[in-house]
Each structure stands twice: as structure tokens, then as C-alpha cells.
C-alpha positions as CSV (number, residue, x, y, z in Angstrom):
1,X,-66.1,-125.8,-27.1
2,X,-66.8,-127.2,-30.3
3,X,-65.8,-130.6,-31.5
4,X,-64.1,-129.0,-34.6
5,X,-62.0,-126.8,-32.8
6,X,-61.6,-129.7,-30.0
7,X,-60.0,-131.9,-32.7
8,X,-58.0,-128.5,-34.3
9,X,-56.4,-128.4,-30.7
10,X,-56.0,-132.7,-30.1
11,X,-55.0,-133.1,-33.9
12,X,-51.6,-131.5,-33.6
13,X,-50.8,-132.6,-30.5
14,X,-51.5,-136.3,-31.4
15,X,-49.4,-135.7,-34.2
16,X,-46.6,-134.3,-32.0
17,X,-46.7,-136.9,-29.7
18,X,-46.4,-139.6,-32.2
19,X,-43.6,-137.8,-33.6
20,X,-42.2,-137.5,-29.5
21,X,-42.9,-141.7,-29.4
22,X,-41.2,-142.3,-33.0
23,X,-37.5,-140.1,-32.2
24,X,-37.3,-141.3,-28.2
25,X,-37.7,-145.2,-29.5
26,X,-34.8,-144.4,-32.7
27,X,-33.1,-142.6,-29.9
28,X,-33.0,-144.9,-26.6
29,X,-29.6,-146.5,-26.6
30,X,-28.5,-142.4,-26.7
31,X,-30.8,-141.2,-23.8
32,X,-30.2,-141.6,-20.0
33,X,-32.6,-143.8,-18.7
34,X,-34.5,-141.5,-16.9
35,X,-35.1,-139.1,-19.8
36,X,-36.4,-142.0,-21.9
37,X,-38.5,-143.4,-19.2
38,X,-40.0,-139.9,-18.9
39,X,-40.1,-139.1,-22.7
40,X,-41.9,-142.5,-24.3
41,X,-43.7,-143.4,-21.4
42,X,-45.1,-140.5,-20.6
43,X,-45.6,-139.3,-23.8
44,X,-47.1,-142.3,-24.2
45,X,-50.0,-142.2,-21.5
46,X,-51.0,-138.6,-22.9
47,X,-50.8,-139.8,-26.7
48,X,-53.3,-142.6,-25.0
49,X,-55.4,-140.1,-23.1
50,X,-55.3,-137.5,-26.8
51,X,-56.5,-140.9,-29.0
52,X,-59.5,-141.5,-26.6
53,X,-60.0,-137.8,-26.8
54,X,-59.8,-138.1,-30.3
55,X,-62.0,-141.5,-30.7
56,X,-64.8,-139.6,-28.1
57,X,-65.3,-136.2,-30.8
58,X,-64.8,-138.8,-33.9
59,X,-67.4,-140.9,-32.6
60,X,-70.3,-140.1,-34.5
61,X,-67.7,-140.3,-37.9
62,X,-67.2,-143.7,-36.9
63,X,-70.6,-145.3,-36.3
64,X,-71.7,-143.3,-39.2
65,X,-69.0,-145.1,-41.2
66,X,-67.9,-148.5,-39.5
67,X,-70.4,-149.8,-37.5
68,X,-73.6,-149.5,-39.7
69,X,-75.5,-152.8,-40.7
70,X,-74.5,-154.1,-43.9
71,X,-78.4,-153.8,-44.5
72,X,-78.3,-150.3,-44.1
73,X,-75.1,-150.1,-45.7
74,X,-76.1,-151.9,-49.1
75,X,-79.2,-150.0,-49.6
């Protein structure tokens, strides 16, 4: 698969699950404990297993952009 359909496919889900995080936090005190414990955490292990997904295509983006020498960068 390619990295740009990869990120088509990680993108929205990452997006979803943030949303998932967001509304389970604002709703806790309404939620059974169980439900909440299943919801945000989780949700929250695969929103951290999507963001290293999303870092590992991104990665070339990033040392392109963040992690050259000012040298390089300045020239």
C-alpha cells in the first residue's frame, strides 16, 4: 500500500478517535465506569498505536522539515 493512501485511511481515524477521547472525557461523570474505561482508554491505546502509524509514513516530512542542520537549513 501506499503511504498516501495509508495516511487517507490513518487520517480519519486519528481524527475520530480524537473526537472519541475529547466527548468520553466531557462525558465521564455521565458514563458507567466500565463504558468509560473501555471508551478513553482504549480508544486511547489505538489513537497511540494510529499516531506512531502516522509519525512512521510522515517520517520522511519530518526530517525533511525539523530535523535538518541549521547549516543546511540557512543555505
Amino acid at each position: 500500500m501506499k503511504k498516501n493512501t495509508a495516511l487517507k485511511i490513518v487520517n480519519p481515524i486519528m481524527g475520530v478517535l480524537l473526537i472519541n477521547q475529547v466527548l468520553v472525557a466531557f462525558l465521564h461523570d455521565l458514563l458507567p465506569k466500565e463504558v468509560f474505561e473501555f471508551l478513553h482508554e482504549g480508544g486511547g491505546v489505538v489513537f497511540a498505536v494510529a499516531a506512531i502509524l502516522h509519525v512512521t509514513l510522515n517520517w520522511n516530512w519530518i526530517k525533511m522539515n525539523f530535523l535538518q542542520k541549521a547549516s543546511k537549513k540557512d543555505a
